[in-house]
MITI-219401 format. One record per residue: residue in three letters; residue number from 0; x, y, z of N, C-alpha, C, CB in turn. Coordinates in nm, 4 decimals, decimal comma, m for minus. Glycine has a CB too. Example, Ala and Ser with C-alpha at 12.3 -4.5 7.8 and 13.67 -1.06 7.14 Angstrom:
2
{code ALA; pos 0; n.c1 1,3190; n.c2 m0,5690; n.c3 0,7800; ca.c1 1,2300; ca.c2 m0,4500; ca.c3 0,7800; c.c1 1,3200; c.c2 m0,3300; c.c3 0,7800; cb.c1 1,1308; cb.c2 m0,4473; cb.c3 0,9046}
{code SER; pos 1; n.c1 1,2850; n.c2 m0,2250; n.c3 0,7080; ca.c1 1,3670; ca.c2 m0,1060; ca.c3 0,7140; c.c1 1,2900; c.c2 0,0030; c.c3 0,7870; cb.c1 1,4084; cb.c2 m0,0598; cb.c3 0,5725}
This chain:
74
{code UNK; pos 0; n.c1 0,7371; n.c2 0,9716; n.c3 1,0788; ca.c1 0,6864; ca.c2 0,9533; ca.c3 0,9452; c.c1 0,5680; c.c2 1,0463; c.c3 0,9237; cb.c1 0,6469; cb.c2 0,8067; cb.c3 0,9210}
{code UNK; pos 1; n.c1 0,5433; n.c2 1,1407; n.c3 0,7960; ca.c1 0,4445; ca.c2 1,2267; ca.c3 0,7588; c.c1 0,3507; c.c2 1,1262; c.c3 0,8119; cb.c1 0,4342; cb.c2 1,2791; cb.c3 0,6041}
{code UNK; pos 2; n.c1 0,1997; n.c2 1,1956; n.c3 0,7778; ca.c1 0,0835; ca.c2 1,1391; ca.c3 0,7195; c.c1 0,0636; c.c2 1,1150; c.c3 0,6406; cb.c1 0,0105; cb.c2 1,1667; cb.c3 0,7193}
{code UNK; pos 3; n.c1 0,0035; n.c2 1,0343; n.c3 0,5441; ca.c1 m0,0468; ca.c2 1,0486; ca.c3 0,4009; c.c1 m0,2047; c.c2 1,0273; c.c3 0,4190; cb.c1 0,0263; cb.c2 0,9311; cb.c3 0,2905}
{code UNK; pos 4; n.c1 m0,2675; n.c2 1,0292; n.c3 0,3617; ca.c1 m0,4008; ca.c2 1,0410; ca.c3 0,3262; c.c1 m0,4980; c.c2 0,9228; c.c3 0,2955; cb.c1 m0,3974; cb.c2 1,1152; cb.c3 0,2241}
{code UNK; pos 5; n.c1 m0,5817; n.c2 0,8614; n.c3 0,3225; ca.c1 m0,6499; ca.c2 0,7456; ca.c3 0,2784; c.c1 m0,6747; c.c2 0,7257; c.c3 0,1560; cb.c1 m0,7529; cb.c2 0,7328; cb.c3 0,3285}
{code UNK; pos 6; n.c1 m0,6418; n.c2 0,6288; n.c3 0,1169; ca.c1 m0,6600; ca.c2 0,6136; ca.c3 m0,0433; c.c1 m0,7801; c.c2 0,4553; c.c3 m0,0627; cb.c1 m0,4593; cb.c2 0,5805; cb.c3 m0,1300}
{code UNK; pos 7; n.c1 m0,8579; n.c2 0,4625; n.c3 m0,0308; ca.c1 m0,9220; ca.c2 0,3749; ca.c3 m0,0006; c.c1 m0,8985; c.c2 0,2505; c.c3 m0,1672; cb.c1 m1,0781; cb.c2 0,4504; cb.c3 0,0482}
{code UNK; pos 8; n.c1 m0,9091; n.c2 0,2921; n.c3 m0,2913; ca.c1 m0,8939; ca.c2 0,2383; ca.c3 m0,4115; c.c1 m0,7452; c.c2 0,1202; c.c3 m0,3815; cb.c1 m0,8735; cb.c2 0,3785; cb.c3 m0,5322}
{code UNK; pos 9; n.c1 m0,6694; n.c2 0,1484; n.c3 m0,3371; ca.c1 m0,5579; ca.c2 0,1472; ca.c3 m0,3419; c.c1 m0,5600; c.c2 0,0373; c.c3 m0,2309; cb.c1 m0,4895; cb.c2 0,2779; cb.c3 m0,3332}
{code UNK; pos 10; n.c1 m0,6229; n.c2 0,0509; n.c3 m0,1502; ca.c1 m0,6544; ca.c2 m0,0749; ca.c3 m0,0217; c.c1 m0,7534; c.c2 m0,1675; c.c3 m0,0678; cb.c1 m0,7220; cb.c2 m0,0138; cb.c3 0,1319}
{code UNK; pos 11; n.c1 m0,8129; n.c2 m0,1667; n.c3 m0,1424; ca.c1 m0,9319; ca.c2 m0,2832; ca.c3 m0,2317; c.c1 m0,8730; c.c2 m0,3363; c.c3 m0,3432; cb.c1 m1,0794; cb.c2 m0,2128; cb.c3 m0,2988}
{code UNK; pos 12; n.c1 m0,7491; n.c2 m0,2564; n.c3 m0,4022; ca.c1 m0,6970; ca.c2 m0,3372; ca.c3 m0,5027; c.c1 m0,5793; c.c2 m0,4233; c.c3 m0,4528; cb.c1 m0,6572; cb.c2 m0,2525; cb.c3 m0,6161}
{code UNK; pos 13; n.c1 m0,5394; n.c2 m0,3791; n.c3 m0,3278; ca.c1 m0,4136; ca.c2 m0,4778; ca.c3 m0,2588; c.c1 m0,4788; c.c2 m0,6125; c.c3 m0,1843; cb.c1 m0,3181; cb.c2 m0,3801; cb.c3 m0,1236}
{code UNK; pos 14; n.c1 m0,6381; n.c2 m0,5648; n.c3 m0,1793; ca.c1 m0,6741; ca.c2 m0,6827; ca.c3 m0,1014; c.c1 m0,7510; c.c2 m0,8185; c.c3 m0,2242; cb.c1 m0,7991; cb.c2 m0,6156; cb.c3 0,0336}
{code UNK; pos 15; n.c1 m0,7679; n.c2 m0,7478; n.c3 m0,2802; ca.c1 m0,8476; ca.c2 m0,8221; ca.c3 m0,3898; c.c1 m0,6713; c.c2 m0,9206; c.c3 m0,4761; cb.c1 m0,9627; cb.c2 m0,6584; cb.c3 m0,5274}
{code UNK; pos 16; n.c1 m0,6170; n.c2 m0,8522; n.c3 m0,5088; ca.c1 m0,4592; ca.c2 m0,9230; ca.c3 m0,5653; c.c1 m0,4097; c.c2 m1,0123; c.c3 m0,4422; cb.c1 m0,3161; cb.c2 m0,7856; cb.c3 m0,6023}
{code UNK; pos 17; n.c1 m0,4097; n.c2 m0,9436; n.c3 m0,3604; ca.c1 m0,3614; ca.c2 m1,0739; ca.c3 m0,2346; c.c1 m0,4679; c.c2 m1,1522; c.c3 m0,1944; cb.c1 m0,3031; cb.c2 m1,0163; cb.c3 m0,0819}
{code UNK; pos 18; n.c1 m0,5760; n.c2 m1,1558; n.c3 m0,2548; ca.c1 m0,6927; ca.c2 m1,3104; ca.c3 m0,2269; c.c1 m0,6730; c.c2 m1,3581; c.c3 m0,3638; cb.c1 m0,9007; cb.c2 m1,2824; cb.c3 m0,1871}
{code UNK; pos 19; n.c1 m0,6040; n.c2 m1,3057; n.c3 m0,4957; ca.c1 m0,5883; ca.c2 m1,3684; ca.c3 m0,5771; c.c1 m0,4814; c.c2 m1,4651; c.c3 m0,5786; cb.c1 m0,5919; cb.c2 m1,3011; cb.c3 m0,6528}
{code UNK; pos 20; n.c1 m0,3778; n.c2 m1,3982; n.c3 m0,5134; ca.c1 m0,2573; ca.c2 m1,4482; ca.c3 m0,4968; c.c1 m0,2430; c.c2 m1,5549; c.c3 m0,3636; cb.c1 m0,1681; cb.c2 m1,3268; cb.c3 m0,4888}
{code UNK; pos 21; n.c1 m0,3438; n.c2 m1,5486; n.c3 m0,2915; ca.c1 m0,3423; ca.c2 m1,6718; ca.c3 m0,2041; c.c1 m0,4279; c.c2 m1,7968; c.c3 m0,2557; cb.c1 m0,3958; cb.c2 m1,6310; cb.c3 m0,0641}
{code UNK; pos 22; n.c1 m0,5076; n.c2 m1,7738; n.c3 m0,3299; ca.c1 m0,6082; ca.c2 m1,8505; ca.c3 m0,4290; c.c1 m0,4858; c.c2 m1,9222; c.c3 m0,4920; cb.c1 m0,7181; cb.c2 m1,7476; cb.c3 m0,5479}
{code UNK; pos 23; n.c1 m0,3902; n.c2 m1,8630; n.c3 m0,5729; ca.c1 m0,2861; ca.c2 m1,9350; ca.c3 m0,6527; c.c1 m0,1698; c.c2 m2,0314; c.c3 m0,5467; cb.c1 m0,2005; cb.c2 m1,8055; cb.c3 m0,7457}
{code UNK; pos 24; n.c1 m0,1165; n.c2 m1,9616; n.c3 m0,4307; ca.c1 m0,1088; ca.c2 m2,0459; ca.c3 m0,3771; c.c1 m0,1555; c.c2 m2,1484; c.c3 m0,3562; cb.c1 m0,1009; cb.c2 m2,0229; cb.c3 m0,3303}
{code UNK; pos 25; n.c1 m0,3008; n.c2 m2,1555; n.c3 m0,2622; ca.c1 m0,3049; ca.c2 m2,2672; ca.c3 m0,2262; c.c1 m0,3548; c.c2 m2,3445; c.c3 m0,3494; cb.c1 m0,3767; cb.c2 m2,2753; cb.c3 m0,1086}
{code UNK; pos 26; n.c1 m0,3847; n.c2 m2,3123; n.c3 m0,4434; ca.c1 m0,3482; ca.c2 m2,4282; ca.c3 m0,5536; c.c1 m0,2704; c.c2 m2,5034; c.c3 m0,6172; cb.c1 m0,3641; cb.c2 m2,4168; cb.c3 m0,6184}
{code UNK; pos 27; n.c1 m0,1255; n.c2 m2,3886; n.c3 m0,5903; ca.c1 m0,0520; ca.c2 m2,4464; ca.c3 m0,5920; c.c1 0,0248; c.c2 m2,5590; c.c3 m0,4925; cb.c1 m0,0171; cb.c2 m2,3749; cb.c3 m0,6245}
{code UNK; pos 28; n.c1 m0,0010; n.c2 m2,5237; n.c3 m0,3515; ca.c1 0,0003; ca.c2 m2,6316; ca.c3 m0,3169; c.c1 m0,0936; c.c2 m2,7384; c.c3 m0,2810; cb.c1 0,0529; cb.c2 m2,6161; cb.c3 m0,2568}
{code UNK; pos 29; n.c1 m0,1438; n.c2 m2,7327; n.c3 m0,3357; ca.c1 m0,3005; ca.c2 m2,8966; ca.c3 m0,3609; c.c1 m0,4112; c.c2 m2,8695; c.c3 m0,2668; cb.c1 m0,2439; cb.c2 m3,1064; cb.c3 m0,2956}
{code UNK; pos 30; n.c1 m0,4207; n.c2 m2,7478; n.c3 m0,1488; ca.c1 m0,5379; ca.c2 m2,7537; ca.c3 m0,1085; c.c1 m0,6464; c.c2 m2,7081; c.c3 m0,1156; cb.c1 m0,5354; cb.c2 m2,7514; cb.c3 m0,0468}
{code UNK; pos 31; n.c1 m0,6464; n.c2 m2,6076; n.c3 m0,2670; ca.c1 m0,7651; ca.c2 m2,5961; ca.c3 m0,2991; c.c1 m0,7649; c.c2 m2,5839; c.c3 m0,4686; cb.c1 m0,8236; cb.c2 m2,4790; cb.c3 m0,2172}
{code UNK; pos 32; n.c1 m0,8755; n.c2 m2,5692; n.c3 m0,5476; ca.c1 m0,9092; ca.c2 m2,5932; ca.c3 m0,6755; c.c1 m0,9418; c.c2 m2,4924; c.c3 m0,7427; cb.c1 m0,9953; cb.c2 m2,6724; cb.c3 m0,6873}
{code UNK; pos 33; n.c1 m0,8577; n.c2 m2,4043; n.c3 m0,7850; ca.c1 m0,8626; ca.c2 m2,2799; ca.c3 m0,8273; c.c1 m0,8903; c.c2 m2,2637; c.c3 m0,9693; cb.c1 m0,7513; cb.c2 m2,2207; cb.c3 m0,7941}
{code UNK; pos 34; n.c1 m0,9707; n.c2 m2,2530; n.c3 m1,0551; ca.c1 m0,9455; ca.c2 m2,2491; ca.c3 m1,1991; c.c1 m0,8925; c.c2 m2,1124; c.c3 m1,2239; cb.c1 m1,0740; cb.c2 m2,2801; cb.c3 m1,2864}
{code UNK; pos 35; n.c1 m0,8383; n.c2 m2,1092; n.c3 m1,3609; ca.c1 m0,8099; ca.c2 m1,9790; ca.c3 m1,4006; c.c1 m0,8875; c.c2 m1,8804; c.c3 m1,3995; cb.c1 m0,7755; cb.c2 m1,9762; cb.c3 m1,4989}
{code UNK; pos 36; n.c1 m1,0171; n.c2 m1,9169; n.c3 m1,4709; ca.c1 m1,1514; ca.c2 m1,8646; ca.c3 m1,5401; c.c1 m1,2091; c.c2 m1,8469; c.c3 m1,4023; cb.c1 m1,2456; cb.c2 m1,9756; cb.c3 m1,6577}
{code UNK; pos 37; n.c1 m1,1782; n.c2 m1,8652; n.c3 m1,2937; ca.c1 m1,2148; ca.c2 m1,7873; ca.c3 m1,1969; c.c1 m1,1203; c.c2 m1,6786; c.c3 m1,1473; cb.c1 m1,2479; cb.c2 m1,8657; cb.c3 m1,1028}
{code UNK; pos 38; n.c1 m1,0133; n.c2 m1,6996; n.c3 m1,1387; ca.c1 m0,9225; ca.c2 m1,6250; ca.c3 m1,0707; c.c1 m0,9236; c.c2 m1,5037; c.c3 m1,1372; cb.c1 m0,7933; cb.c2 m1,6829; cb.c3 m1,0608}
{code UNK; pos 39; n.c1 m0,8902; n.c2 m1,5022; n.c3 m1,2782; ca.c1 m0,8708; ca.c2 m1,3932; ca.c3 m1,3640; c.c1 m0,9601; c.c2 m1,3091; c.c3 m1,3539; cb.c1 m0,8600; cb.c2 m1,4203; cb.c3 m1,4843}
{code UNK; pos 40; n.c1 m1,0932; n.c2 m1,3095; n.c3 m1,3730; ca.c1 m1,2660; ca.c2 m1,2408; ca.c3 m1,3790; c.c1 m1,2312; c.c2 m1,1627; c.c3 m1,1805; cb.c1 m1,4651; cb.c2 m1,4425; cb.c3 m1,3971}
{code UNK; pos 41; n.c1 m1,1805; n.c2 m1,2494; n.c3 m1,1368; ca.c1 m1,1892; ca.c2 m1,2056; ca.c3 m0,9742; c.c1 m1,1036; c.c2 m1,0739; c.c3 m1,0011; cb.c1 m1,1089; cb.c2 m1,3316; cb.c3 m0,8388}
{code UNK; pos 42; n.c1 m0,9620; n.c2 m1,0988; n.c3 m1,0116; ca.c1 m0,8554; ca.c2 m1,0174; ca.c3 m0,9849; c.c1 m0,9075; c.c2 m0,8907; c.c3 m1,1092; cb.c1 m0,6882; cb.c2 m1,1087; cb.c3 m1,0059}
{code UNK; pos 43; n.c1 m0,9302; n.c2 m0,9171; n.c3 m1,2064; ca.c1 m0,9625; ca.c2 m0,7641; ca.c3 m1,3350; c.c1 m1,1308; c.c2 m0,7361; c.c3 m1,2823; cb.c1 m0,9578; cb.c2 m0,8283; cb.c3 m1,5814}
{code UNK; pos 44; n.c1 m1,2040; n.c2 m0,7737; n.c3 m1,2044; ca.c1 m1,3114; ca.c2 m0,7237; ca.c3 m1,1245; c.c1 m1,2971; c.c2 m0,6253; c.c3 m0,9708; cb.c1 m1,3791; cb.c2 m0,8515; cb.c3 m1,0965}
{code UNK; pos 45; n.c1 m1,1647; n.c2 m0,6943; n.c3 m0,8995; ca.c1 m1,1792; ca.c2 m0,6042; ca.c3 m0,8224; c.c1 m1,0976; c.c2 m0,5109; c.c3 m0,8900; cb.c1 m1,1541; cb.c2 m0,6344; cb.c3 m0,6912}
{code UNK; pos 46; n.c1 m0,9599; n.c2 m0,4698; n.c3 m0,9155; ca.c1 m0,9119; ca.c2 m0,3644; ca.c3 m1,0333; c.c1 m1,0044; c.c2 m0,2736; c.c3 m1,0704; cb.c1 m0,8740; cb.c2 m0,4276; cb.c3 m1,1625}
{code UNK; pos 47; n.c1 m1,1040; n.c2 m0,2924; n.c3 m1,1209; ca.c1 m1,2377; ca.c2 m0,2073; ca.c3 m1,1992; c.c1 m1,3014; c.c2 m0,1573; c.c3 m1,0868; cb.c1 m1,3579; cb.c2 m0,3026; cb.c3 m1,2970}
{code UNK; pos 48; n.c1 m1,3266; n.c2 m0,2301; n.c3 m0,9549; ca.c1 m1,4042; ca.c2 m0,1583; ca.c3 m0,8549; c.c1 m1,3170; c.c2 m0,0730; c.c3 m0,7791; cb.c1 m1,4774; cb.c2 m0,2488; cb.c3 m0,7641}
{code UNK; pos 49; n.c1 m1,1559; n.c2 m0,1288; n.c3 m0,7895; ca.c1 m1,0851; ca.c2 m0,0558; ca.c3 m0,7067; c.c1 m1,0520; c.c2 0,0794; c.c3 m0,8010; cb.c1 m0,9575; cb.c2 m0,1424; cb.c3 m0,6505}
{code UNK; pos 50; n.c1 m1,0744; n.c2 0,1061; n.c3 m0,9373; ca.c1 m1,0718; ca.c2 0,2256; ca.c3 m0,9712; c.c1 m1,1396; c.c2 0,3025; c.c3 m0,9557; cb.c1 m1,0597; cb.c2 0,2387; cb.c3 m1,0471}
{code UNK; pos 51; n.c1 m1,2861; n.c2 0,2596; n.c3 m1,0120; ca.c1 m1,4276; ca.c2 0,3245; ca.c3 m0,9148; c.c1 m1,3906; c.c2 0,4185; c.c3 m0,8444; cb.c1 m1,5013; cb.c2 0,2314; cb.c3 m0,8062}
{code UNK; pos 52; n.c1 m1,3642; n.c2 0,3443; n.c3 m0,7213; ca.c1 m1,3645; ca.c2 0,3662; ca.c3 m0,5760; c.c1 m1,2487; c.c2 0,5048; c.c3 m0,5862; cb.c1 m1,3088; cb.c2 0,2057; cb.c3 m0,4729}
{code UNK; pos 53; n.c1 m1,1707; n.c2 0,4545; n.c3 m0,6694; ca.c1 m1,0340; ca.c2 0,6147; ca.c3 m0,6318; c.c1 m1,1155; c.c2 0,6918; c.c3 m0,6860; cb.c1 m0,8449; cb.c2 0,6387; cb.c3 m0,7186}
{code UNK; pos 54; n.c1 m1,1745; n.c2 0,7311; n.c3 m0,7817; ca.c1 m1,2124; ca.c2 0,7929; ca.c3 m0,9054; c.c1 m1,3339; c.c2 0,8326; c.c3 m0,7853; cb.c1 m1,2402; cb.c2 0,6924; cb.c3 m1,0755}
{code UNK; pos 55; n.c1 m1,4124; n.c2 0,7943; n.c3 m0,7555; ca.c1 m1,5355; ca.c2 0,8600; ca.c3 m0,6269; c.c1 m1,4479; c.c2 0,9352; c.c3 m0,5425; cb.c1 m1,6287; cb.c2 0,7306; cb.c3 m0,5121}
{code UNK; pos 56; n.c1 m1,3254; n.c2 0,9023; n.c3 m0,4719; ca.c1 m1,2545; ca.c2 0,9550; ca.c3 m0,3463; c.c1 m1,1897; c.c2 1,1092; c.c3 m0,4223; cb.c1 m1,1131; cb.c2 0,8228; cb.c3 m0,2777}
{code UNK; pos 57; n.c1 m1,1135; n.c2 1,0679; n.c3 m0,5558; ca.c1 m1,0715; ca.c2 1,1526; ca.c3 m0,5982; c.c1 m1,2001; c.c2 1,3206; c.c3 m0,5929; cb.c1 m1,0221; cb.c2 1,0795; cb.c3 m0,7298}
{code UNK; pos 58; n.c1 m1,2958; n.c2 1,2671; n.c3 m0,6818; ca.c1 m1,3821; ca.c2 1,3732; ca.c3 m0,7297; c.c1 m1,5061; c.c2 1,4243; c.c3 m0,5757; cb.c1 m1,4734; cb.c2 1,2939; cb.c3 m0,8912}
{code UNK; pos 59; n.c1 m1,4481; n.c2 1,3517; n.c3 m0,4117; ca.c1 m1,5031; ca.c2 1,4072; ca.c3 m0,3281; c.c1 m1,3961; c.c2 1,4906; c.c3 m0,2668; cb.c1 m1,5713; cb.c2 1,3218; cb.c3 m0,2524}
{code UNK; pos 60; n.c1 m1,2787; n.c2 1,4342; n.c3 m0,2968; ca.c1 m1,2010; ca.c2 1,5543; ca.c3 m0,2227; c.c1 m1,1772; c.c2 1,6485; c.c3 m0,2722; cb.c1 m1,0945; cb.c2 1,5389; cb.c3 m0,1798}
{code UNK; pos 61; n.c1 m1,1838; n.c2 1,6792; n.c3 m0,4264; ca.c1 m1,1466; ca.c2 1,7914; ca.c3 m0,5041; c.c1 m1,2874; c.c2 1,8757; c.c3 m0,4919; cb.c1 m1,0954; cb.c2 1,7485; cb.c3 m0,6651}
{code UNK; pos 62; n.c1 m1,3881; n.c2 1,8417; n.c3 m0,4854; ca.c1 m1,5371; ca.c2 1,8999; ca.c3 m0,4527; c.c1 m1,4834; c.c2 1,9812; c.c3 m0,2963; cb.c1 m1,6883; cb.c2 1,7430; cb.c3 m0,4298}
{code UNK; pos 63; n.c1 m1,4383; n.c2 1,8959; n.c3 m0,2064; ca.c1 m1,4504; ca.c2 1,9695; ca.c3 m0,0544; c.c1 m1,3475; c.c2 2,0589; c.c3 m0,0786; cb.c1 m1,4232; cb.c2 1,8735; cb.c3 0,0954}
{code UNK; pos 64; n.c1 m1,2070; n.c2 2,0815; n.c3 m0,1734; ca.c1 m1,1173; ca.c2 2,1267; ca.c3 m0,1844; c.c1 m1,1771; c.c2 2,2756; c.c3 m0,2304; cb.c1 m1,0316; cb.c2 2,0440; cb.c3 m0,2594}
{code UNK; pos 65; n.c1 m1,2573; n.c2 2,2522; n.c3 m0,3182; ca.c1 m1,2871; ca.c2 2,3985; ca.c3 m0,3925; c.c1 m1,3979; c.c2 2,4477; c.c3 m0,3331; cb.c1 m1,3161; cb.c2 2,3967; cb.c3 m0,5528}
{code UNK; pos 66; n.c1 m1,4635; n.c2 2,3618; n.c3 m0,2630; ca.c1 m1,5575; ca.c2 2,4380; ca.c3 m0,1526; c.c1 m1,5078; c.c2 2,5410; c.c3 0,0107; cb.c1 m1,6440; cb.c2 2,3040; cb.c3 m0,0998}
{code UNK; pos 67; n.c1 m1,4092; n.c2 2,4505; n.c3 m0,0031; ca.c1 m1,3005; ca.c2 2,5415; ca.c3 0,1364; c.c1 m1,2059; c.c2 2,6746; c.c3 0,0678; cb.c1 m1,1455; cb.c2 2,4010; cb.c3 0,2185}
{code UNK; pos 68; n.c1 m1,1677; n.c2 2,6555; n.c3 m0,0641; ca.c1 m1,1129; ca.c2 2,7295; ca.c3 m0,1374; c.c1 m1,2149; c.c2 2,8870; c.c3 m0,1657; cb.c1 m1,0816; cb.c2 2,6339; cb.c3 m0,2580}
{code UNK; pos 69; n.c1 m1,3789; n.c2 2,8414; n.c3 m0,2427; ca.c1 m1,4650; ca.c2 2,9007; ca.c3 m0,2130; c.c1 m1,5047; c.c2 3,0044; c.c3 m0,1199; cb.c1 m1,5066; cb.c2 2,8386; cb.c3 m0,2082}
{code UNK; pos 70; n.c1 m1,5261; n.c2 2,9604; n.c3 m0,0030; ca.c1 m1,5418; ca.c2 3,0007; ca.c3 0,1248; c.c1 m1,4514; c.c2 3,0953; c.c3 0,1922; cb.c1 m1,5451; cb.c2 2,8989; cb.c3 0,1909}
{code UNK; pos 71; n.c1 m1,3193; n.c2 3,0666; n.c3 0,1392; ca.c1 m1,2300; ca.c2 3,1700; ca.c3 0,2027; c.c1 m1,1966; c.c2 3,2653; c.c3 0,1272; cb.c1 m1,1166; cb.c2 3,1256; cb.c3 0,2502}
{code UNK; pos 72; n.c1 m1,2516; n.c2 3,2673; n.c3 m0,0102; ca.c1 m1,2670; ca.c2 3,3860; ca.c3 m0,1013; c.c1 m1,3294; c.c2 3,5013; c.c3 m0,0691; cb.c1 m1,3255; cb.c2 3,3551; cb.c3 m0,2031}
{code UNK; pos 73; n.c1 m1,4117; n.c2 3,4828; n.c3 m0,0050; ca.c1 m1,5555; ca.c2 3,5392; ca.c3 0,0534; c.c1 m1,5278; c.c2 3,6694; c.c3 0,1436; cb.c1 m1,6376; cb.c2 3,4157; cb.c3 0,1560}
């Protein structure tokens, strides 16, 4: 299998939806007390940080990209 590349955004938004989605579980099955008005604010909060986060990764690798690009102009 290739490599692919770290996408760090992309690993904070799978983890943040799967603590949402275990939150709904176990409410759904009775052992814990989940309101909506929490869950919702959780899951569209991490979303927003997990874009952030690509949107920083994105604009450091395209910086090191045109700096190596740069350099071998030279």
């Amino acid at each position: 299998m290739r490599r692919h590349e770290f996408q760090p955004g992309r690993l904070i938004a799978g983890l943040v939806l799967g603590a949402a989605g275990v939150l709904y579980l176990l409410d759904a099955a009775g052992e814990a007390d989940a309101p909506w008005f929490l869950v919702l604010p959780m899951a569209a909060g991490g979303l927003a940080f997990a874009a952030v986060v690509g949107m920083v990764t994105y604009a450091v690798r395209r910086d090191r990209r045109e700096r190596i690009t740069e350099s071998s102009d030279r």
